[in-house]
C-alpha positions in Angstrom: -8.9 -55.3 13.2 -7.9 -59.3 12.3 -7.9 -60.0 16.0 -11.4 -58.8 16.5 -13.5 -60.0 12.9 -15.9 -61.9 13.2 -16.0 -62.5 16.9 -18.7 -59.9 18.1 -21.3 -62.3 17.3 -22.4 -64.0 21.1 -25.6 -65.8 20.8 -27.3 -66.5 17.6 -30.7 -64.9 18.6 -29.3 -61.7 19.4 -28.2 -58.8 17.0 -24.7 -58.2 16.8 -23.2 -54.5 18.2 -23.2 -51.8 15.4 -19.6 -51.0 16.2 -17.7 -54.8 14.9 -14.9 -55.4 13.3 -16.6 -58.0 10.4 -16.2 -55.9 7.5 -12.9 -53.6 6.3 -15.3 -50.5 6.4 -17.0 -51.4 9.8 -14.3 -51.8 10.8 -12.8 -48.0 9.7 -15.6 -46.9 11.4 -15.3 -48.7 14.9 -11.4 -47.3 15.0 -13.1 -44.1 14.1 -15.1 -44.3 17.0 -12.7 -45.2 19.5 -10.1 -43.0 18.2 -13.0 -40.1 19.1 -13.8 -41.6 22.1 -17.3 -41.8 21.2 -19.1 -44.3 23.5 -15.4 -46.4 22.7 -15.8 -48.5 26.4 -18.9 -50.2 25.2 -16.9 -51.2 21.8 -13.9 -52.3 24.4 -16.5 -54.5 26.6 -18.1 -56.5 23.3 -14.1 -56.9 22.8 -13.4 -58.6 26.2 -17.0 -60.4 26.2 -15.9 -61.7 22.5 -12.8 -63.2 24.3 -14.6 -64.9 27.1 -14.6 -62.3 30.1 -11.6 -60.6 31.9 -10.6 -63.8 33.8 -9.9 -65.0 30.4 -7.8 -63.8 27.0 -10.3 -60.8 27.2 -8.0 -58.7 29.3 -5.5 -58.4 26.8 -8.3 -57.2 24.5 -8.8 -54.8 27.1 -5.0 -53.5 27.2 -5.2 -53.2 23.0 -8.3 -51.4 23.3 -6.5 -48.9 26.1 -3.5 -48.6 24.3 -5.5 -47.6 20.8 -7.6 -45.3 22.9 -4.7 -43.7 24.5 -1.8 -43.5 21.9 -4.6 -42.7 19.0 -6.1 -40.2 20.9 -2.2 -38.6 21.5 -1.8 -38.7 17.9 -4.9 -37.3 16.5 -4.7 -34.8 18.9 -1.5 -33.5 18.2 -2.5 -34.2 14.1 -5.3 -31.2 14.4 -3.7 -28.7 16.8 -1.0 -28.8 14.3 -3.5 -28.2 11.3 -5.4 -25.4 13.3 -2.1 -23.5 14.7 -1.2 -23.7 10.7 -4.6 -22.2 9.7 -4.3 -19.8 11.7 -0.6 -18.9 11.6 -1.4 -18.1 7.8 -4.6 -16.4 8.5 -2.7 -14.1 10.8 0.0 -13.3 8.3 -2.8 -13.1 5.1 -3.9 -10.3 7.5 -1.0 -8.6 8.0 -0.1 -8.6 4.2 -3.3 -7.1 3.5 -3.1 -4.2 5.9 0.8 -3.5 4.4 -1.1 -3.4 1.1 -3.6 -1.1 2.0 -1.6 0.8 3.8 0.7 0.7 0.3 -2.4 1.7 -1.1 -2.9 4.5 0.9 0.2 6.3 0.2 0.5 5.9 -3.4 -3.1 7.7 -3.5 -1.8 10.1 -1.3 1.2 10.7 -3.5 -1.0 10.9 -6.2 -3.0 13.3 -4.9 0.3 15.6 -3.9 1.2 15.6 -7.6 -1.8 16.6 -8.7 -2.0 19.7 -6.5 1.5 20.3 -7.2 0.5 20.1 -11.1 -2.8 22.3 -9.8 -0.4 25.1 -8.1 2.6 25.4 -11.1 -0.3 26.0 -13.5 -1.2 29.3 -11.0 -4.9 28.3 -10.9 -5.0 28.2 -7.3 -5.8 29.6 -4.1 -3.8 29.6 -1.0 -5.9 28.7 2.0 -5.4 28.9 5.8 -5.0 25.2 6.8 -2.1 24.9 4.1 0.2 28.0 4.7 -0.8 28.8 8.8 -1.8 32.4 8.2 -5.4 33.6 8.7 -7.3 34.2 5.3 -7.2 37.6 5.8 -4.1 38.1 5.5 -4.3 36.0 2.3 -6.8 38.8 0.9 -5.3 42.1 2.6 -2.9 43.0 -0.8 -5.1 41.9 -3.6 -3.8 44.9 -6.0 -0.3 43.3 -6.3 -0.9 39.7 -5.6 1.2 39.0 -2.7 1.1 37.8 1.3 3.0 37.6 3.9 2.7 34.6 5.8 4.1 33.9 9.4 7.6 34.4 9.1 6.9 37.7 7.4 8.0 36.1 4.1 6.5 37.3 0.8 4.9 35.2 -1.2 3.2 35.6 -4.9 -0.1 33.6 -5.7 -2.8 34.2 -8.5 -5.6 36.3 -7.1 -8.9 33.9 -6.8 -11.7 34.7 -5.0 -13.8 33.0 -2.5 -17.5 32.6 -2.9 -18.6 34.5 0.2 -15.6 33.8 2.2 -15.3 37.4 3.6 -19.9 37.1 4.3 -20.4 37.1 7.9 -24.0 35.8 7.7 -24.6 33.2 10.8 -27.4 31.0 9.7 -30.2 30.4 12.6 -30.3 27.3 14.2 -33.9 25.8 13.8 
């Protein structure tokens, strides 16, 4: 940024570039820009024309100017892969955390649930039905007097007689 201060001014009457090196924040800026590669070859030739041409000292302005371009760009590069790849390495494993916890979630409701209907059938205020036991639901209902079923295996099995609201109703309701 010292070799270049001040020197981007060429003829009195004419306005000097934006991107120049004459001030420490101008000067951020201009690196910015190169380091971006936004419009950084116009910024290169003011550098060589501040010099006095490429037949002159310019071309070594020219190699600086390449070499910042080049080994900046490298740099800056690699800089925000390595902060995106981080981003999303921990978005990825925030992800997975929350799914183990919700799936943590899931199962302590579901053991929750299990000890309540296990509370629900030691109190005897219950009803077995067909999905839970295998056996049809008339079986379940065949020997109300002394409040026992045999299930699949022909085992015998005691429950508290409940009844169903209309389970045994064959009423078929019309589609419309």
């Amino acid at each position: 940024m010292q070799v270049f201060g001040g020197r981007f001014t060429f003829k009195p009457e004419e306005e000097k570039p934006r991107s120049n090196f004459d001030s420490f924040y101008q000067s951020l800026l201009t690196v910015f820009q190169i380091l971006t590669g936004e419009d950084w070859n116009v910024v290169m030739y003011d550098g060589i024309r501040a010099y006095g041409g490429v037949f002159s000292f310019g071309i070594v302005a020219c190699i600086y100017y390449i070499i910042l371009f080049i080994c900046g760009n490298y740099i800056l590069l690699n800089v925000f892969l390595a902060i995106a790849v981080d981003n999303l390495a921990d978005a990825d494993s925030l992800s997975t955390i929350e799914k183990e916890d919700e799936s943590q979630i899931q199962l302590d409701n579901q053991i929750k649930n299990e000890m309540e209907n296990e509370e629900y059938l030691q109190n005897g205020d219950h009803i077995s039905f067909k999905a839970e036991f295998g056996a049809d639901l008339d079986t379940y209902l065949q020997d109300e007097e002394c409040g026992s079923y045999c299930d699949e295996n022909d085992d015998i099995s005691s429950y508290t007689q409940k009844t169903l609201p209309e389970a045994n109703a064959s009423t078929s309701i019309q589609p419309i």
